[in-house]
C-alpha positions as CSV (number, residue, x, y, z in Angstrom):
1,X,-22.0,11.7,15.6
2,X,-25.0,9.9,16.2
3,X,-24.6,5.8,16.3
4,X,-27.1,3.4,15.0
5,X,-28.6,0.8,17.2
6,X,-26.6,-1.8,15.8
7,X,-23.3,0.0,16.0
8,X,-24.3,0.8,20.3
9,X,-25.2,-3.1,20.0
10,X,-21.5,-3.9,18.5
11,X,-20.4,-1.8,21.3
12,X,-21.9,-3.4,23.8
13,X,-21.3,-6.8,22.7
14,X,-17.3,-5.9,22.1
15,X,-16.9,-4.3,25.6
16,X,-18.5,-7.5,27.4
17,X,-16.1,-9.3,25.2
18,X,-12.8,-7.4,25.8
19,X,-13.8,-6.8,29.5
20,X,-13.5,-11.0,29.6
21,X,-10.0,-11.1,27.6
22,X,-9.0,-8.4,29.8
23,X,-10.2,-9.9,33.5
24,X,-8.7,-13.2,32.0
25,X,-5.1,-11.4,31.2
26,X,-5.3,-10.0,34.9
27,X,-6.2,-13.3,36.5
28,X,-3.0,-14.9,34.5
29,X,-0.8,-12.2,36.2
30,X,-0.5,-11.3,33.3
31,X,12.8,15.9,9.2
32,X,13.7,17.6,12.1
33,X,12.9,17.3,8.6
34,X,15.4,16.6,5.7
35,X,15.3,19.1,3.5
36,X,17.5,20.5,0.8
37,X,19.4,18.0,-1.6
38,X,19.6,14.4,-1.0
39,X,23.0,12.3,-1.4
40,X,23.2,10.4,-4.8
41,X,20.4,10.3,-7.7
42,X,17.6,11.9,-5.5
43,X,16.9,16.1,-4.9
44,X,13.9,16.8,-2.8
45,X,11.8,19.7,-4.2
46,X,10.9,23.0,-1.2
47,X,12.0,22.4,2.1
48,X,9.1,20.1,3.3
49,X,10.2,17.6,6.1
50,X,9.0,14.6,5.8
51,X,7.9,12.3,8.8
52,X,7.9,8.7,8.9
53,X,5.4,6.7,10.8
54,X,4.2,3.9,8.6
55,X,5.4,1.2,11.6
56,X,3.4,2.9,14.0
57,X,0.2,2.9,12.4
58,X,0.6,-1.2,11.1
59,X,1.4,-1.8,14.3
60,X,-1.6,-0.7,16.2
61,X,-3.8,-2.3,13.0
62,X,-1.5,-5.8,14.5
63,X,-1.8,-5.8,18.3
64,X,-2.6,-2.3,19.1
65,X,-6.2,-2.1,19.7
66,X,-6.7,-5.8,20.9
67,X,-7.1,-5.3,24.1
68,X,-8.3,-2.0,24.6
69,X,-12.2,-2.2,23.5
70,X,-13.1,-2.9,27.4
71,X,-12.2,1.2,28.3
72,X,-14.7,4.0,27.3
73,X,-16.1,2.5,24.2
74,X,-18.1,5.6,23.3
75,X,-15.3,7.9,23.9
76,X,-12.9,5.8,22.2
77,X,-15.4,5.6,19.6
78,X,-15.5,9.4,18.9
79,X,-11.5,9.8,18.9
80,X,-11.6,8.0,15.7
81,X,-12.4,10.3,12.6
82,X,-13.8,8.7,9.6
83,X,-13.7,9.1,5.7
84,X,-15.1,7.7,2.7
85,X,-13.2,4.4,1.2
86,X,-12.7,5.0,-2.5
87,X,-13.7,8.7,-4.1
88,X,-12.9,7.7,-7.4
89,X,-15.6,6.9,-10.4
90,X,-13.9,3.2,-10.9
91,X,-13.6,0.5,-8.7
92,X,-12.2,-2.4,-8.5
93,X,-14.5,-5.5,-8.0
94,X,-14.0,-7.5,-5.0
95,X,-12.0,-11.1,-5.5
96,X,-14.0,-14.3,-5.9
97,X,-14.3,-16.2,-2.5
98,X,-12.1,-19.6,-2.3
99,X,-13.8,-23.1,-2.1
100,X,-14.2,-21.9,1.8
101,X,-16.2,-19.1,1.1
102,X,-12.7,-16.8,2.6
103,X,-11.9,-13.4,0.8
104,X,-8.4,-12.0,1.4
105,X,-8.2,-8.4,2.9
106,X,-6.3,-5.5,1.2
107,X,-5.7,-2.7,3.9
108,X,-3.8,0.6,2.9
109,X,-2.1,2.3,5.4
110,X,-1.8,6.0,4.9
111,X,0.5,8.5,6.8
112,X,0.1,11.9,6.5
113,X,2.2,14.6,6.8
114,X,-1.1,16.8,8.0
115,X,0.7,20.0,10.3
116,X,-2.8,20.8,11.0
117,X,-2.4,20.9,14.8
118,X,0.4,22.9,17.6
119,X,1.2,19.6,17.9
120,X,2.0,18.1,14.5
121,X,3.4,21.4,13.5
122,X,5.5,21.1,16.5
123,X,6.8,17.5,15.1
124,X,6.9,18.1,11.3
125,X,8.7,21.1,11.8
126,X,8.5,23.8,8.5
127,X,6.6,26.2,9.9
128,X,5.7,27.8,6.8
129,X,3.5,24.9,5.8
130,X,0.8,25.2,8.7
131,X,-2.4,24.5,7.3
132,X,-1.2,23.5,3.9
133,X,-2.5,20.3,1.6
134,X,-1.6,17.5,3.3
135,X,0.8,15.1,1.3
136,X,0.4,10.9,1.9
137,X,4.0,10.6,2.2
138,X,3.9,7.0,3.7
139,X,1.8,4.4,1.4
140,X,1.8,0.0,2.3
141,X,-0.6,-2.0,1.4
142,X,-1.2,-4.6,3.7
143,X,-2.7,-7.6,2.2
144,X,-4.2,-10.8,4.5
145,X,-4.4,-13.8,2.5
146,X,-8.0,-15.4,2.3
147,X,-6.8,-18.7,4.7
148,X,-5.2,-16.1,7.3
149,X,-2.1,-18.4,6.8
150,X,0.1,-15.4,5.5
151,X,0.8,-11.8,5.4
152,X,2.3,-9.4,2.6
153,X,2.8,-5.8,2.6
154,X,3.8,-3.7,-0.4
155,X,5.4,-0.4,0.1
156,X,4.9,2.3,-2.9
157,X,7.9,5.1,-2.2
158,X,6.7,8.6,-2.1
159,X,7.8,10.2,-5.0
160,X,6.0,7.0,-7.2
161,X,5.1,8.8,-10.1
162,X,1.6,7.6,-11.1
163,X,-1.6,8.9,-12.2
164,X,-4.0,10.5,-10.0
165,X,-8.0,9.6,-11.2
166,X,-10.8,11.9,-10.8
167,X,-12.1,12.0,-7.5
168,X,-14.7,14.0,-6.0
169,X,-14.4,15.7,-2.5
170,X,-16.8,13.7,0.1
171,X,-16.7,17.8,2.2
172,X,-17.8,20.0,-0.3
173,X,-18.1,18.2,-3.2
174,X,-15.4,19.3,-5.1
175,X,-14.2,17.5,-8.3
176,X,-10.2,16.8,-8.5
177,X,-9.9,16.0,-12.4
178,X,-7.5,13.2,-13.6
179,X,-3.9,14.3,-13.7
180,X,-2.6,15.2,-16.3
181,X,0.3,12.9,-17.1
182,X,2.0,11.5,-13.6
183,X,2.4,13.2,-10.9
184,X,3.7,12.1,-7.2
185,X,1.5,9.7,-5.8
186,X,1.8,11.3,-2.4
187,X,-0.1,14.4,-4.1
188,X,-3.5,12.0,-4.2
189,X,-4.2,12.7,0.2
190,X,-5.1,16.2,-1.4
191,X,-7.7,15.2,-3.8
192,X,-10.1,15.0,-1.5
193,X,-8.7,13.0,1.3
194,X,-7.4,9.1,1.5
195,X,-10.2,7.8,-0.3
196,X,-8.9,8.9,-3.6
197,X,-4.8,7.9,-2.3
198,X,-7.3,4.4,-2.5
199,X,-8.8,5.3,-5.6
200,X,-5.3,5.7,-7.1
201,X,-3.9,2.7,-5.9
202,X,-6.7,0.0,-7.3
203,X,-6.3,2.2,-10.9
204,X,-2.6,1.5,-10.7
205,X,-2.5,-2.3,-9.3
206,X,-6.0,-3.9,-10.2
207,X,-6.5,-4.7,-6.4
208,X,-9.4,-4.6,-4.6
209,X,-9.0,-2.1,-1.4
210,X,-11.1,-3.2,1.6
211,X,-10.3,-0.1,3.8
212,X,-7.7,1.9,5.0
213,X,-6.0,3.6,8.2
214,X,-4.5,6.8,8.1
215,X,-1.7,8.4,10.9
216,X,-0.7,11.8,11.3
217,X,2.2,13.2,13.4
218,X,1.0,13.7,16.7
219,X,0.3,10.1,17.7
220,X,3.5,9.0,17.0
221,X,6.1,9.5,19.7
222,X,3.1,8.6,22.3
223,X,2.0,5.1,20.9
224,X,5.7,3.9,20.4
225,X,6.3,4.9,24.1
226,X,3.1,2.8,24.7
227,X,4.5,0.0,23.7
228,X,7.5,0.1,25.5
229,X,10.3,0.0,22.8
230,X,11.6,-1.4,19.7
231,X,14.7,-3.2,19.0
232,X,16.8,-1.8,16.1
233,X,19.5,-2.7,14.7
234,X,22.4,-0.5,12.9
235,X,26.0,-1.6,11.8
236,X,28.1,1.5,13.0
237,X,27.6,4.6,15.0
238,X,24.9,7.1,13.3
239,X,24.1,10.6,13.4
240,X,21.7,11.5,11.0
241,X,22.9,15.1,10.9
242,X,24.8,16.9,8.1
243,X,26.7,20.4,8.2
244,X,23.7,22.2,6.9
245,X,21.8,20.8,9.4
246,X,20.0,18.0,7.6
247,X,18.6,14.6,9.0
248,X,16.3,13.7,11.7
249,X,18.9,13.6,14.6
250,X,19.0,10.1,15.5
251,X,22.1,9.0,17.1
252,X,22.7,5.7,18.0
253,X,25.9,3.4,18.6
254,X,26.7,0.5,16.2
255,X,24.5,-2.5,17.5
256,X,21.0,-3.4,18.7
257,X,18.7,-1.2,21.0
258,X,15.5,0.0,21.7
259,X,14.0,3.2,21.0
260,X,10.8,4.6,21.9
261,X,9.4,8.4,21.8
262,X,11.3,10.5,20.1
263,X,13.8,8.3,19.2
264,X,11.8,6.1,17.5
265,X,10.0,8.9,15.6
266,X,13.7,9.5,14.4
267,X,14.2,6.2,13.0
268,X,11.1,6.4,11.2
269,X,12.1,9.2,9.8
270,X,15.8,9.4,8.9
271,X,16.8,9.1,5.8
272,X,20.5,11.1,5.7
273,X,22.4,8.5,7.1
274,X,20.7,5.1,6.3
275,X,22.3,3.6,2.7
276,X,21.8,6.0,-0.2
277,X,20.1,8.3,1.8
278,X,17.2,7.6,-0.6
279,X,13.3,6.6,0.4
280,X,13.9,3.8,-0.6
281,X,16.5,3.0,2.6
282,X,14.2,4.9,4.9
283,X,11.3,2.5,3.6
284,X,14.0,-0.7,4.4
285,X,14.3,0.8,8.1
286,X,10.4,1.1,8.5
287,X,10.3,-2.7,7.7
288,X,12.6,-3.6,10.3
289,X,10.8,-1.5,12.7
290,X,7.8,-2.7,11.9
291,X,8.9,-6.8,12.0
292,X,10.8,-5.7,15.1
293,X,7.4,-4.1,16.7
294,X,5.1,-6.9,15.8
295,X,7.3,-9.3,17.7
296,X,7.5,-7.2,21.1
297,X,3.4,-6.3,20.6
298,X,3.4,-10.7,20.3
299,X,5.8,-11.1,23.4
300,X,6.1,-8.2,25.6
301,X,4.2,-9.2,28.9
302,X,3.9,-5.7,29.9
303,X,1.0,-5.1,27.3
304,X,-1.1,-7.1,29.8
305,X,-1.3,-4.3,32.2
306,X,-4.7,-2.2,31.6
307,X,-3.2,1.0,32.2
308,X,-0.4,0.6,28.9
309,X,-3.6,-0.8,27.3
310,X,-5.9,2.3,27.6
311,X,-2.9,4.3,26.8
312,X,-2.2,2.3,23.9
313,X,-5.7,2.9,23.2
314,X,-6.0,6.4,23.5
315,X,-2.8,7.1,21.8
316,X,-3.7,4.8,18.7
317,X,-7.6,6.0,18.1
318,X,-6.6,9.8,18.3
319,X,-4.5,9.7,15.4
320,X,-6.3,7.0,13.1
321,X,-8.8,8.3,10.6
322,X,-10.3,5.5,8.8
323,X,-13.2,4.0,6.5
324,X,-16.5,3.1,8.0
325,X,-15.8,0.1,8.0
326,X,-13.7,0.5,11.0
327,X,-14.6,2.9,12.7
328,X,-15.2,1.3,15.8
329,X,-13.1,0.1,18.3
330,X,-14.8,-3.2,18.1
331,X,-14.2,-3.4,14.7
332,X,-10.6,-2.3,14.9
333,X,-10.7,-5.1,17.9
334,X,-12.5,-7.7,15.2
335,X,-9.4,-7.0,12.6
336,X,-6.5,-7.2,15.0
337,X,-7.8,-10.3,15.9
338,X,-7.4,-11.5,11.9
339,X,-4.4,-9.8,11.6
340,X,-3.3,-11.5,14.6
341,X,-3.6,-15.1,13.1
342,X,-0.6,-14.8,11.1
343,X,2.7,-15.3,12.3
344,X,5.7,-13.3,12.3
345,X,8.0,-16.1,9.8
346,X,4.6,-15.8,7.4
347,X,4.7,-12.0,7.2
348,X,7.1,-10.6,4.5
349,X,7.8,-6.7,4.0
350,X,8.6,-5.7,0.3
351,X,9.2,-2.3,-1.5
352,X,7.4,-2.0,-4.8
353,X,10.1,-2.6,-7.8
354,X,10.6,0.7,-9.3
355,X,13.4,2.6,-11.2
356,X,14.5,6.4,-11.2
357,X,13.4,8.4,-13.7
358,X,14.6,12.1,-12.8
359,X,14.7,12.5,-9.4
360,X,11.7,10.2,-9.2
361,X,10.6,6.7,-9.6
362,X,8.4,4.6,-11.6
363,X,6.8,1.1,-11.4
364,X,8.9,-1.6,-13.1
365,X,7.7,-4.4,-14.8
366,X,8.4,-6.5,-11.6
367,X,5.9,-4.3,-9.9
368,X,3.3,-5.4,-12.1
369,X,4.1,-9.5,-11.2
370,X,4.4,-8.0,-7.6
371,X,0.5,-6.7,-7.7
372,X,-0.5,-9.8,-10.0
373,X,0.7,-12.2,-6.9
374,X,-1.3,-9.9,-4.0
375,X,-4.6,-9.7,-6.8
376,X,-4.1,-13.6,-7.2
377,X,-3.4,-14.4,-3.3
378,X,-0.3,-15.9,-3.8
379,X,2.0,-15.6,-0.8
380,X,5.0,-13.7,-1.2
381,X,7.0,-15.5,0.6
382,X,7.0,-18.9,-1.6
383,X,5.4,-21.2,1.6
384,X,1.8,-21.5,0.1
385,X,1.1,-25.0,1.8
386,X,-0.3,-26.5,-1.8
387,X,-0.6,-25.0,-5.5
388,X,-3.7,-22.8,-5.0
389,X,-6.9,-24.6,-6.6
390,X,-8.2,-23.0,-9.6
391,X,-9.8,-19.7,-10.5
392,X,-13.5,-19.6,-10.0
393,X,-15.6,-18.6,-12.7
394,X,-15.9,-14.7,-12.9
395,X,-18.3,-12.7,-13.0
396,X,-20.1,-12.2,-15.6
397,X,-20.2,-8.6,-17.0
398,X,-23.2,-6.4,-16.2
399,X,-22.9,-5.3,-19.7
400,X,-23.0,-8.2,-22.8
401,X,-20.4,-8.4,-25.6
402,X,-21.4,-7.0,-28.8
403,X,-21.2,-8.3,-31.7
404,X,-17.8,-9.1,-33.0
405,X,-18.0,-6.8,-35.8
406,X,-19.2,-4.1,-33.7
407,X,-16.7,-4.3,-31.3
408,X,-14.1,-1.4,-31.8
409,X,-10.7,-2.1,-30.6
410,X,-7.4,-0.1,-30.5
411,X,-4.5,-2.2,-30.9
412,X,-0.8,-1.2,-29.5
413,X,2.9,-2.2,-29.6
414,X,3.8,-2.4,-26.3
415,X,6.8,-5.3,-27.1
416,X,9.4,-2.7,-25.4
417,X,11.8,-4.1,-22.9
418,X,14.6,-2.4,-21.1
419,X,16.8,-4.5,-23.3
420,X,15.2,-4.7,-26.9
421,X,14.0,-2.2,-28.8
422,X,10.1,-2.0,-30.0
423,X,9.5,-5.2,-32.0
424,X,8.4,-3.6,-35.8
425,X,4.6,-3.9,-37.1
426,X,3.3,-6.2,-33.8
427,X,-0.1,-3.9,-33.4
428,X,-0.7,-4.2,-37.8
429,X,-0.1,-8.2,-37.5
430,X,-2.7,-8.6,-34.6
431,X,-5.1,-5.7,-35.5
432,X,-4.8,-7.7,-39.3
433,X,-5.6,-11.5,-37.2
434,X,-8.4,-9.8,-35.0
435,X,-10.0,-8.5,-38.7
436,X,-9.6,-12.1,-39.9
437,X,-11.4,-13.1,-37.2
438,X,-14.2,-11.2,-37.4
439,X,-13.3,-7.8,-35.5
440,X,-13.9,-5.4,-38.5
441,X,-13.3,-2.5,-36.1
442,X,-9.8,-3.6,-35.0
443,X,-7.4,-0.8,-35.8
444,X,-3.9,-0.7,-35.2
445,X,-2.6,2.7,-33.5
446,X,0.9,3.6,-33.7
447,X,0.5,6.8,-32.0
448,X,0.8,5.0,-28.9
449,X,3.9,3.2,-28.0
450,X,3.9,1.8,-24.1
451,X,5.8,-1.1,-22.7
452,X,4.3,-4.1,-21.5
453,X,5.5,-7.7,-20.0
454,X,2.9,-9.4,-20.9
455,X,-0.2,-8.4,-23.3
456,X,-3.3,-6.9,-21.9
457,X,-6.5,-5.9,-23.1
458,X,-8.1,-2.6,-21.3
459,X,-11.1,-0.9,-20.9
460,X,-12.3,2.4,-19.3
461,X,-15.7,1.5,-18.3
462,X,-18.4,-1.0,-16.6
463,X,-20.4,-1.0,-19.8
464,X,-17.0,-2.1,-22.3
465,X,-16.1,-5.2,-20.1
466,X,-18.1,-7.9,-22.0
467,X,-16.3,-6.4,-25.7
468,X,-12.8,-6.2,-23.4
469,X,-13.3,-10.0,-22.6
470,X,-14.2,-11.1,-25.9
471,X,-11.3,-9.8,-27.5
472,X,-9.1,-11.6,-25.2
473,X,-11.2,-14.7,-25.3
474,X,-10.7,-14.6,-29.4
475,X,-7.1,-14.6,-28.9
476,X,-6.6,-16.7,-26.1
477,X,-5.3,-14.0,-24.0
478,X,-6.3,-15.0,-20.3
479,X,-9.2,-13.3,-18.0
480,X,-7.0,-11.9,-15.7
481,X,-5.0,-9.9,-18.4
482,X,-8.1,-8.1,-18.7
483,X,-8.3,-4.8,-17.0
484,X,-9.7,-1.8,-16.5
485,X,-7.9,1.6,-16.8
486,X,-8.5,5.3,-17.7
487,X,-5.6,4.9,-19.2
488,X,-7.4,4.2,-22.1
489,X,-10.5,5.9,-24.1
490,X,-11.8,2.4,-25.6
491,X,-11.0,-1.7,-25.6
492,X,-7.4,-1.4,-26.1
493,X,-4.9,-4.7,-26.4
494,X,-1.5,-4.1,-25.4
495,X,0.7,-6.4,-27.4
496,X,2.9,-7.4,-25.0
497,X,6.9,-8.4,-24.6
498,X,5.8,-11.9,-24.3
499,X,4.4,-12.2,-28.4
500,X,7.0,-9.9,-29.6
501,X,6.7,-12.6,-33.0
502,X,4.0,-15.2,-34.4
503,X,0.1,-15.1,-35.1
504,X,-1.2,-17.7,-31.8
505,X,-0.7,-16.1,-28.5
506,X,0.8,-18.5,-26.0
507,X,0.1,-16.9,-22.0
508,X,3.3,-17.4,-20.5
509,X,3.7,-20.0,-17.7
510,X,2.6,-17.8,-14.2
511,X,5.6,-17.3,-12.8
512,X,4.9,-16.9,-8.9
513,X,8.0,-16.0,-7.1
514,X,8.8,-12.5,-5.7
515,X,11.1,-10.4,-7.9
516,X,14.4,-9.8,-6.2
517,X,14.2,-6.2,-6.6
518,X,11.0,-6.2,-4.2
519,X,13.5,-6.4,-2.0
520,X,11.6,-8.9,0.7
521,X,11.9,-8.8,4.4
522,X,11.3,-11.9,6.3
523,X,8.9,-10.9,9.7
524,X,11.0,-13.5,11.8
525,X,14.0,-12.4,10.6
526,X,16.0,-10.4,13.6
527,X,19.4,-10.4,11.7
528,X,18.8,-7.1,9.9
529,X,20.9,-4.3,10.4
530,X,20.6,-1.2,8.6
531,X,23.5,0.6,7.0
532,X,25.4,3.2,7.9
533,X,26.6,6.1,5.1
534,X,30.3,6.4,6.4
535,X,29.3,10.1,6.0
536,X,26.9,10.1,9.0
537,X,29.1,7.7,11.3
538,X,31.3,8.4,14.7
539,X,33.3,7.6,17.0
């Protein structure tokens, strides 16, 4: 690829910079795949083997490139592949900067289950799926806060039914058209590539994606060697092995230790064995690897030698593909350093709140406050040092309001819970109050019966955002209920749980804790142990 003259200048300046840090470190003396049917609720469709890696790939995005950028910039450089950020038609609008000017940053990391290679075929095992779609069967969203005070990461399990938007193929130009209905979110990497896994995220959560860094197999057992271990924890003897021969074949004894290579890949990847044998447990291990990993990448004084740095380096740019806007070591360099500023008891590891429907899952309503509190910057772990100052003005829409008599809007009961029944006639009340106040083209549509917390008004393009905000200015329904969504084919108001009676909408009082079912993970906390299935235990 040929580089600009301000990227080779970025290169330049990053190497003098990292050869400093690194002369200054010197001077200091410094599934086997899991097939087949899964314990419990849970059966897993084919026999595709699924690799975990997610720890791996944060990990590096943490400490792992920090103090590599003084080695082989150039061929460094190259190792890194690159892919658009977002294929899809909508995007979500960057937040408005604090009273600082500072913008948080949403980072997605991706890991694929790509057996494109000897070598990932070699380590994903399934030999029948060479060469087939790849599947992004590890998704967490890593959010920074603005103030670099405090870190949050949001795990979305594999088999997340969602819908996929339209994206279009940055290769050959291919169009992928919406799904129809949900599908598994891990079916997005296919669509085109990561950029529309991105693409289907913002759609689903409302948050603005800054990049995102994608991992495939091979890299795997050779950057957790390169770190030199990671303490894990588990409360009896394991083997993750079954009489069929299901599990990734980690065996470890009851206790604490460290595991590297292969054995690491194995914790990232078992699943019979840990809990419920669901994703759900394997996603609780990946956290404690991950907490565990950013600790020893913090403290481990053997990262100072420039050898296990270039390895480190090597290891960790081969298997990334990323946006362009990091697709340099120096910029890699430039967001470890961010990353960096936030420190392990201010980093907290959550699994998006979902429920099982089939043998799959869906977002609950406590997924929904857990994406409003990452949209709003609200640190998940309840230590925000003040209450955060008030919402700037937003941005005004490229596209006017009409009139209000010329604004057509769709009006739904959504008053649903998973404890009360639909609440009758809510969408003929408010369509009625919206035609009183001067909406003649409000229409109530009882086709349409979703379930919502809190009310919401929607939209499917740029050019309806003005009417979408009217509406909920009319009714007193706050700015940030207002979204857009192809959900929808029009301005759309949800009426939500939260006016299941009445005529004058009150907006609830923001409730900003984490919902218990996120299920959070302290990143100081070296207590956890993982569960043993007395199935999979020893002695």
């Amino acid at each position: 690829m040929t580089r600009s003259g301000v990227q080779g200048e970025d290169t330049r300046q990053g190497a003098s910079e990292a050869s400093e840090r690194a002369e200054a470190v010197q001077q200091e003396g410094g599934d086997e795949g899991e097939g087949g049917a899964e314990p419990g609720r849970r059966r897993v469709r084919g026999r595709r083997r699924v690799l975990r890696w997610t720890a791996v790939a944060l990990g590096v995005l943490m400490a792992g490139t920090a103090g590599a950028g003084y080695l082989y910039y150039e061929h460094l450089n190259d190792n890194i592949r690159k892919d658009p950020l977002n294929l899809g038609d909508a995007k979500v609008a960057a937040p408005t900067p604090n009273a600082a000017g500072q913008t948080p940053l949403n980072i997605l990391v991706i890991g694929s289950d790509a057996r494109d290679s000897e070598e990932n075929q070699q380590l994903g095992g399934a030999r029948e799926t060479f060469g087939s779609t790849p599947l992004a069967d590890v998704q967490m969203l890593v959010h920074l806060s603005a103030d670099r005070s405090n870190l949050s990461v949001v795990s979305m399990p594999r088999d997340t039914l969602v819908k996929v938007p339209k994206c279009t193929s940055p290769d050959d130009g291919k169009v992928y058209p919406a799904s129809q209905g949900r599908v598994m979110t891990n079916q997005s990497l296919g669509h085109g590539g990561p950029g529309c896994t991105v693409a289907t995220w913002e759609e689903l959560t409302g948050i603005h994606i800054d990049h995102f860094v994608m991992v495939d197999f091979a890299g795997v057992v050779s950057m957790a060697d390169a770190v030199g271990g990671v303490p894990v924890c588990v409360d009896a003897n394991i083997h993750s092995r079954d009489g069929q021969g299901h599990g990734s074949g980690l065996k470890l004894e009851k206790g604490t230790h460290p595991v590297q290579g292969e054995q690491a890949l194995q914790w990232l990847r078992t699943r019979y064995g840990f809990e419920d044998g669901s994703d759900l447990a394997r996603a609780k291990a990946q956290h404690m690897y991950l907490n565990s990993m950013v600790r020893v990448l913090r403290e481990n004084a053997t990262l100072s030698s420039p050898n296990k740095l270039r390895r480190l380096a090597e290891e960790a740019t081969r298997a990334l593909t990323v946006d362009p806007g990091l697709d340099t070591v120096k910029k890699l360099y430039d967001l470890s350093n961010e990353l960096r500023k936030v420190k392990p008891e201010r980093i907290t590891m959550t699994t998006m709140p979902n429920r099982y429907v089939g043998a799959r899952v869906e977002p609950t309503e406590d997924a929904e406050q857990l994406f409003r509190l990452v949209r709003e910057d609200i640190a998940l772990d309840g230590k925000d040092a003040e209450k955060k100052e008030p919402a700037a003005e937003t941005t005004p829409p490229a596209d006017p309001a009409a009139p209000d008599d010329a604004i057509a809007v769709q009006v739904r009961n959504g008053t649903r819970t998973d404890r009360l029944g639909t609440a009758p006639g809510r969408a003929n009340t408010v369509a009625g109050l919206l035609v009183e106040r001067g909406f003649d083209e409000a229409a109530a549509d009882p086709s349409v019966l979703p379930s919502e917390a809190r009310t919401v008004v929607r939209y499917p393009s740029a050019d309806l955002e003005g009417d979408a905000r009217r509406v909920a200015e009319s009714l007193g329904v706050p700015a940030s209920s207002v979204r857009r969504s192809t959900d929808v084919s029009g301005v759309t108001l949800i009426v939500g749980a939260d006016w299941r009676e009445g005529t004058a909408y009150a907006a609830p009082e923001a409730d900003d804790t984490t919902p218990d079912s996120a299920e959070a993970l302290n990143g100081a906390d070296e207590s956890a142990c993982m569960r043993v299935n007395p199935a999979f235990t020893w002695s």
